[in-house]
N, C-alpha and C positions, 0 to 999 in steps of 0.2 A: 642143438644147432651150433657146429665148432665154425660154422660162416662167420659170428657174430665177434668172437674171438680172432677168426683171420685178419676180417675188416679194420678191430680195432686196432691190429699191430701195423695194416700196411697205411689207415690213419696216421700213426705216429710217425711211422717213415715219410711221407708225404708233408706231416710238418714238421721234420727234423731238416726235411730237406727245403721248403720253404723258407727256413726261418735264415737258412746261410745266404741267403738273398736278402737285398737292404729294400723294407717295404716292399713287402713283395703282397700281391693279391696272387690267389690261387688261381688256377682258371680249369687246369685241367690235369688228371689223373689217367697216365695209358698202365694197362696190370696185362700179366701172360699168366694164365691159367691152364694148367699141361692138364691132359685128359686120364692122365695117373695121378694125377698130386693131390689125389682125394676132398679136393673142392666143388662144390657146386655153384658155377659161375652165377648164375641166375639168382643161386640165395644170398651169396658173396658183394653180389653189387645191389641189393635191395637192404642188405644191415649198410654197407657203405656209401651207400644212398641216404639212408637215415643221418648216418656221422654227417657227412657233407650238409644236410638240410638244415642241421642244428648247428653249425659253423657260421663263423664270419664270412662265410664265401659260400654260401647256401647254391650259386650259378653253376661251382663248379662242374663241370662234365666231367663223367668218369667212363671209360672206352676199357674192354674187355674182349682180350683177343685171343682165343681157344688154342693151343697148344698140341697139333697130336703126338700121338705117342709113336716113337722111330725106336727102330730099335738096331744093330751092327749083327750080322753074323760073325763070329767069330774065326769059323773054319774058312769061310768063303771070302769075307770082306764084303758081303752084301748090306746096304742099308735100305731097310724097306719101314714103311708104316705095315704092322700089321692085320688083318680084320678083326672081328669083334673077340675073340679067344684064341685062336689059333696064333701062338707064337714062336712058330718050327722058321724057319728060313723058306723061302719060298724057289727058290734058287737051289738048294741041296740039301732041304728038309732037316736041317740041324736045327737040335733046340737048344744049344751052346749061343746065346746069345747075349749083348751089352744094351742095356737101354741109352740112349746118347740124347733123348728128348721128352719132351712130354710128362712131366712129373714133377716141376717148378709148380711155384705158387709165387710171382715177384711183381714188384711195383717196377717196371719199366721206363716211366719219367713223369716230369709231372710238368706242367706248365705255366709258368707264372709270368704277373707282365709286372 
């Protein structure tokens, strides 16, 4: 489970970023989760659930916001999400393509009072 491992690094970022705050309580955690970034949000926020319950800020909310996956044609300058395999251009069937989204894994902000 490389969830357990994510959680703990975007943990640490969340109090690297708390801490440049003067007394600060946590309150809340927003994360982008791209549908390429080979995370499983669901498992991702159940270890970072855990971190959070065992913290000084046990209240924290943590919000998990799904990411799809876009991708640019190249030839065409189409920007499309693709369906579940199929990543030809849907516009001029090119598979000369750029991924431009969707395969992040980031702590987004966090919120402290």
């Amino acid at each position: 489970m490389h969830e357990a491992a994510l959680a703990q690094q975007v943990w640490r970022e969340a109090l690297a970023a708390a801490a440049r705050h003067q007394h600060p309580r946590l309150v809340g955690l927003d994360l982008v989760v791209g549908t390429w970034s080979g995370a499983d949000p669901e498992s991702l926020e159940f270890a970072l659930g855990l971190l959070v319950a065992d913290s000084e800020w046990p209240q924290a909310r943590i919000r998990i916001r799904r990411e799809p996956l876009a991708l640019l044609c190249r030839r065409c300058g189409r920007r499309f999400e693709p369906p579940e395999a199929d990543l030809t251009c849907p516009a001029c069937q090119a598979a000369d393509v750029e991924t431009i989204q969707g395969t992040d894994l980031r702590l987004e902000s966090i919120e402290v009072e």
